[in-house]
C-alpha positions in Angstrom: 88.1 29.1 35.7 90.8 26.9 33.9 94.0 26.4 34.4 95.4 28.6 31.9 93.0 31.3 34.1 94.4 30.4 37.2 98.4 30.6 36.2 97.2 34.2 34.8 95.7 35.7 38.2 99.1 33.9 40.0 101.5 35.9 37.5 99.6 39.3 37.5 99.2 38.2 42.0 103.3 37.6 42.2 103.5 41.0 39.8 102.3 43.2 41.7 103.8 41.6 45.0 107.3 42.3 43.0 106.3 46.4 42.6 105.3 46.4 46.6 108.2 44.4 48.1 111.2 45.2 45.7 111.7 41.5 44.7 111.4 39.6 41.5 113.4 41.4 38.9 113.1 41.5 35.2 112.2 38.0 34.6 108.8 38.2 36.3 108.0 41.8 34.3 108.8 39.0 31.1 106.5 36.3 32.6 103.5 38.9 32.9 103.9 40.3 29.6 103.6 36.6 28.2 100.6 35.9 30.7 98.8 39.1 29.2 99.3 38.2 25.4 98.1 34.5 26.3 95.0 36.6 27.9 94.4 38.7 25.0 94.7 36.0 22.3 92.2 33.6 24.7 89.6 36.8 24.4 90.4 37.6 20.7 89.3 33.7 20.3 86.2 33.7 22.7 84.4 36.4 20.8 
């Protein structure tokens, strides 16, 4: 798992922490979308 990996899984963790305990805000709904396209263009690239 790289670093890049490990940010990911952190972002989606603090995410969904936000969604149960009413804190965060828009800024970390931003942050995940960004974490999700990095995902999906580290996958496009793998295969």
């Amino acid at each position: 798992m790289g670093l890049l990996d490990f940010i990911i899984l952190l972002l989606i963790i603090f995410w969904l922490g936000g969604f149960l305990f009413h804190i965060g805000g828009g800024l970390i709904h931003l942050i995940l979308v960004i974490a999700l396209i990095v995902l999906i263009i580290r996958l496009i690239r793998r295969v």
